[in-house]
N, C-alpha and C positions, 0 to 999 in steps of 0.2 A: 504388456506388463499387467499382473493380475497382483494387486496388493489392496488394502486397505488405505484412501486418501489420505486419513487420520492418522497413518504412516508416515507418507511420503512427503506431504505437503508440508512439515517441521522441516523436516528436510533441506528442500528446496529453499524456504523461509529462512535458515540459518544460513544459509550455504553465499546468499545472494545478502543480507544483512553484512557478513565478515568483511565481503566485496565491497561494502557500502563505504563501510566505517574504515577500511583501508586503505582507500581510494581518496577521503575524505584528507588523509595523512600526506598527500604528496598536491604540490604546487601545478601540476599536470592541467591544463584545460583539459585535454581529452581523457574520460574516466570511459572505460570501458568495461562492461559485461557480457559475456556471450553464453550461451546456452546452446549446444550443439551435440550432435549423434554421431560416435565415428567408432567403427570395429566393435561395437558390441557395446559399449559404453555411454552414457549418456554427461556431460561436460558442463562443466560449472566452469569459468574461468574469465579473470579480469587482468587488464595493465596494470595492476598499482605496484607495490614492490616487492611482493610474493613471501616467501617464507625463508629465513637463514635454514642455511644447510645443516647446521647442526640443533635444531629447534623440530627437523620432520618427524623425528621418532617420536616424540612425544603430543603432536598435533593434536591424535585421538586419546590421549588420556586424560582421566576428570581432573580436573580444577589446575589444567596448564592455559594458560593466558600469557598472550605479549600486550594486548590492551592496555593503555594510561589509563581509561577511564570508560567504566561501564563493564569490563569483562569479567566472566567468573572462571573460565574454564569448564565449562559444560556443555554448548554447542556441539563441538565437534564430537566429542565421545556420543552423548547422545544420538546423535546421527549416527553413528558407527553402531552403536549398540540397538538403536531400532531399524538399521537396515539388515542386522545379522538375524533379526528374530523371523524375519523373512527369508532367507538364505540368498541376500544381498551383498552387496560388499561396495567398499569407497575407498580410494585410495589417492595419496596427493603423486599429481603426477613430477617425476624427477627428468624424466629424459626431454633436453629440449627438441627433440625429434617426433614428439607425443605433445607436445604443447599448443596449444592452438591461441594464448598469447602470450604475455614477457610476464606476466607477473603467475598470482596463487590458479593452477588449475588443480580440480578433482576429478577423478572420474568414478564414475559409478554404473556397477555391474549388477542389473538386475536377473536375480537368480529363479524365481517364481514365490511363491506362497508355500511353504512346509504345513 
């Protein structure tokens, strides 16, 4: 991957925060977070209780939040919008055959440096 840290590393930092604060929501001892490489994509993903199915279209656009408390709705577009100025891309994964666990997975397709 050839990018700019001062890219990627918000990224990551938001990505693993959502996991935090969502994880935080459910009674679960085991909070899980994984970070993994599979088919080309680099994987964000944790058990908590993932995303409603009618809430994914709008994941990446600005100022949508499910957050009680603390959220603005800017992380995720963010993300999305400094991984394209790279020719990057993120996407929440839907197919549970592409999930590596039960709850929010993303994947993210590093494209190179434009």
């Amino acid at each position: 991957i050839y990018d700019s840290p001062a890219r990627l590393y918000p990224v990551f930092i938001n990505l693993i925060n959502n996991s935090r604060y969502w994880l935080n929501t459910t009674s679960e001892e085991s909070k899980i977070i994984l970070l993994d490489y599979r088919d080309n994509e680099v994987i964000v993903a944790d058990d908590g209780p993932g995303v409603d199915l009618v809430d994914i279209e709008s994941l990446f656009t600005l100022f949508f939040t499910k957050k009680q408390r603390g959220g603005r709705g800017v992380g995720l577009y963010l993300c999305k919008s400094n991984l394209a100025l790279s020719g990057h891309s993120i996407r929440y994964v839907t197919n549970q055959d592409e999930k590596c666990l039960s709850g929010a997975n993303f994947a993210i397709r590093f494209g190179g440096l434009k």
